[in-house]
C-alpha positions as CSV (number, residue, x, y, z in Angstrom):
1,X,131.0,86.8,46.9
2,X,131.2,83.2,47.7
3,X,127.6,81.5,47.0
4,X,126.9,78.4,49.7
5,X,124.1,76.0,49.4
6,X,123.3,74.2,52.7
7,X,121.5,70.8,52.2
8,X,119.8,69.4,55.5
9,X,116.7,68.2,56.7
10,X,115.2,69.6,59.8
11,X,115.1,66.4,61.6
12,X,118.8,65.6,61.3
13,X,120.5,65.7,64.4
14,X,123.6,66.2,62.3
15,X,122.0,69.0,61.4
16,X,121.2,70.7,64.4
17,X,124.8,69.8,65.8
18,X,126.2,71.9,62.6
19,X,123.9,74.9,63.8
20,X,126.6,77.1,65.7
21,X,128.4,76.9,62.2
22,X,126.0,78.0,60.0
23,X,126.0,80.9,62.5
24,X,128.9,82.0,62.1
25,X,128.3,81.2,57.5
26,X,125.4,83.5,58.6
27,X,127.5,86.6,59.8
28,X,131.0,85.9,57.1
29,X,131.4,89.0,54.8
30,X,131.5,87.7,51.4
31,X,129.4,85.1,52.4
32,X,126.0,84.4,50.4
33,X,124.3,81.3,52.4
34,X,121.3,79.5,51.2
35,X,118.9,77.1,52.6
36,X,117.7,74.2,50.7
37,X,115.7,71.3,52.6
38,X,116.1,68.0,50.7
39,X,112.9,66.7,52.3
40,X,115.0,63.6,53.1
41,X,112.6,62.7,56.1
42,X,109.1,63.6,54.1
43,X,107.4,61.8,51.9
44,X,108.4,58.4,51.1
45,X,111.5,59.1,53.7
46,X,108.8,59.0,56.8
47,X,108.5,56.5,58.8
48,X,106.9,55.5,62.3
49,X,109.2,56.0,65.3
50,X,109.3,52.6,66.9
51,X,111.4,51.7,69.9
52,X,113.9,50.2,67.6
53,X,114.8,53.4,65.4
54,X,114.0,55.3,68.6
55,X,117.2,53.8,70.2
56,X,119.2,54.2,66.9
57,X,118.7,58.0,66.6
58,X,119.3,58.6,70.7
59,X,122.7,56.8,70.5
60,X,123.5,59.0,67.2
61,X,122.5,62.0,69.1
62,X,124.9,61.3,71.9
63,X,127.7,60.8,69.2
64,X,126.5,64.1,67.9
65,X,126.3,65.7,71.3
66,X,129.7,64.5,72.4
67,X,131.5,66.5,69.2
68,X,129.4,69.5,69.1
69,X,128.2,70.1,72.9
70,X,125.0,71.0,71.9
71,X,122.4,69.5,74.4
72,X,120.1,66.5,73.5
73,X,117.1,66.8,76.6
74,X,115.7,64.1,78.3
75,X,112.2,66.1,76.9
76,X,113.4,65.4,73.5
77,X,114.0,61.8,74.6
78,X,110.9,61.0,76.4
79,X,108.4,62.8,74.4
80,X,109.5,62.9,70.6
81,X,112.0,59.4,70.4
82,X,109.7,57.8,73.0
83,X,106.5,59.4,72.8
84,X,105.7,60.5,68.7
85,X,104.1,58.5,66.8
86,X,105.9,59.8,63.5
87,X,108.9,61.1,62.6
88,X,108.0,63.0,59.2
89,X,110.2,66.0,58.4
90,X,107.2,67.0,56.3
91,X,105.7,69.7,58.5
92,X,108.8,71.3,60.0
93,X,110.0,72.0,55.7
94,X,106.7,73.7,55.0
95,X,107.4,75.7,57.8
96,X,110.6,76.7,56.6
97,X,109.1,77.4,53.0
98,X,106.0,79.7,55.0
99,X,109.0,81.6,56.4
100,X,111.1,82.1,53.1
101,X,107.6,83.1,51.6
102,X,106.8,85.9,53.9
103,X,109.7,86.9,56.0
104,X,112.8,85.7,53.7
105,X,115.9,86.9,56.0
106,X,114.5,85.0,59.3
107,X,114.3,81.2,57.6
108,X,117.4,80.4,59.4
109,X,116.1,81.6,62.5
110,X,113.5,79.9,62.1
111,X,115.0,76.6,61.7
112,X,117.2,77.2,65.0
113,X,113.9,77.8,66.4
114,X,112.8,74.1,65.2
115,X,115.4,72.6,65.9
116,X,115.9,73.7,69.4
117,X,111.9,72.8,70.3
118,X,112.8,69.6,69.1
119,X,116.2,68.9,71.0
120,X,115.4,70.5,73.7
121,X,112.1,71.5,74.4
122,X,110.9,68.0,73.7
123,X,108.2,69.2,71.2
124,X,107.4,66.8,68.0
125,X,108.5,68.5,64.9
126,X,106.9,66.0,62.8
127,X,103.4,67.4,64.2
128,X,102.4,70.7,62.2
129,X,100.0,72.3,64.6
130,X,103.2,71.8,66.7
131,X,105.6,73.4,64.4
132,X,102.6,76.3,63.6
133,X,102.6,77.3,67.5
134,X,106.7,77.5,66.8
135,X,106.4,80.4,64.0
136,X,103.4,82.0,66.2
137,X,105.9,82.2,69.2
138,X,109.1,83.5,67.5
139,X,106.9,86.2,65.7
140,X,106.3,84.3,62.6
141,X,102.4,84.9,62.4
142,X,102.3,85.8,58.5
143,X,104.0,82.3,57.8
144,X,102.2,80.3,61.1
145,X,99.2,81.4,59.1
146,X,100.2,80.4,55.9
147,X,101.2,76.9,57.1
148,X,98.0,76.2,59.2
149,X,95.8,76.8,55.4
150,X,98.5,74.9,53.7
151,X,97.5,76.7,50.3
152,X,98.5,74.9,47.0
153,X,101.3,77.8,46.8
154,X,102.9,76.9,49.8
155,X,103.1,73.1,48.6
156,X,104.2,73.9,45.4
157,X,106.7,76.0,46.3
158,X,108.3,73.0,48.9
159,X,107.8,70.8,46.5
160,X,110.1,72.8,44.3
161,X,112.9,73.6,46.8
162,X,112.9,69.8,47.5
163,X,113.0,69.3,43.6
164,X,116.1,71.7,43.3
165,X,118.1,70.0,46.2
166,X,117.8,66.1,45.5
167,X,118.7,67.9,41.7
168,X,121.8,69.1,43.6
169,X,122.7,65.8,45.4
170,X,122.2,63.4,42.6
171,X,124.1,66.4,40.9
172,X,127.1,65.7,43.1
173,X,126.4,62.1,44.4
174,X,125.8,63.1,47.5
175,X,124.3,61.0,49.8
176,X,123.3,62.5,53.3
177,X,122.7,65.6,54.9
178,X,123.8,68.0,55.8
179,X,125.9,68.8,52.8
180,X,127.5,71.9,51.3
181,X,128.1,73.2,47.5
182,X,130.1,76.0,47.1
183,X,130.6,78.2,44.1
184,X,129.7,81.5,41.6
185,X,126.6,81.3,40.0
186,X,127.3,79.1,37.6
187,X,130.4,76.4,39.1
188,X,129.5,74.2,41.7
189,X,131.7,72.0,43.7
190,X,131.1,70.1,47.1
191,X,132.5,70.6,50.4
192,X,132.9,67.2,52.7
193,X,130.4,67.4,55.6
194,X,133.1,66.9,58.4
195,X,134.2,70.6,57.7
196,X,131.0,71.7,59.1
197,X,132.5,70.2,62.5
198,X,136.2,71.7,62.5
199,X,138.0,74.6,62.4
200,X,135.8,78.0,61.1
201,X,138.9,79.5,59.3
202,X,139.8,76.6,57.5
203,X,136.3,75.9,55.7
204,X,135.9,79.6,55.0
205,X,139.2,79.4,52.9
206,X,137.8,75.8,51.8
207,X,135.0,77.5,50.6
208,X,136.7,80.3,48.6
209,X,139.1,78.2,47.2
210,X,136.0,76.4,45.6
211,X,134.0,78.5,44.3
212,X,137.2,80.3,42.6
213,X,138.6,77.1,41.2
């Protein structure tokens, strides 16, 4: 069994465009994938969307979009870049956390679910009466729930699996998401991001060779 960690931030586009990917991680025998959101957008890593870092993440999208395919709406462009008045990766990781809380196995799901309202759907992520309504309509109600009281376990608990990843990338000097560690419980190396973009085969056997090395 090869144990992954998979660093990102919901708001990444980079992100999103290595969804069809972490599919395919998802359904690998031998395979053990885990989340971990760096909260690299929350907190102190917040920020207003203004026209100027509006236009800066729209033309990284369509870098993103021309590699990967995946589909960056007009919605998303006119009512989250143009239209939000945040963009705060807060909300969407204590959804994630509400999820791995009550219904473990569907937190990746539910991120695919996030990011796709974002990207393409238009809906602002960075809203959490937004991202609630996302859980509700995927079948999520336990966690929807959980995330509208916002109880001091749910906090703690994202505070902790964004403790554990910044751990991992000052661990690794790593700098950006999304980022991969590989290994066995115990060794840890990490994989370089592009492989996330190439050839499946080739960072499966990337993968095993480092978590045997």
């Amino acid at each position: 069994m090869v144990e992954v960690r998979y660093l990102f931030d919901p708001l990444c586009g980079w992100c999103y465009g290595a969804a069809p990917m972490l599919d395919q991680l998802r359904a690998e025998p031998g395979i053990e994938l885990t989340l971990m959101p760096t909260g690299l957008f929350a907190g102190d890593g917040a920020r207003a969307m203004d026209p100027g870092f509006a236009a800066y993440a729209w033309a990284n999208d369509q870098r993103i979009a021309a590699l990967t395919g995946l589909p960056f709406s007009e919605a998303y462009r006119s009512r989250v870049l143009d239209g939000a008045a945040r963009f705060d990766s807060g909300p969407s990781t204590l959804a994630l956390t509400a999820v791995l809380m009550t219904a473990p196995p569907r937190e990746a799901e539910a991120l695919k679910a996030i990011q796709r309202a974002r990207y393409v759907d238009g809906v602002d992520t960075s809203d959490v009466e937004a991202v609630g309504a996302i859980l509700a309509a995927e079948g999520l109600q336990e966690a929807a729930h959980l995330l509208a009281g916002q109880s001091a376990a749910l906090t703690e608990s994202c505070r902790a699996r964004i403790a554990a990843a910044t751990a991992d990338m000052r661990r690794f000097g790593l700098r950006g998401v999304p980022a991969l560690l590989a290994g066995n419980g115990e060794h840890w190396r990490p994989i370089r991001s592009d492989a996330l973009f190439g050839d499946f085969g080739l960072l499966v056997r990337t993968l095993k060779a480092a978590a045997s090395a």
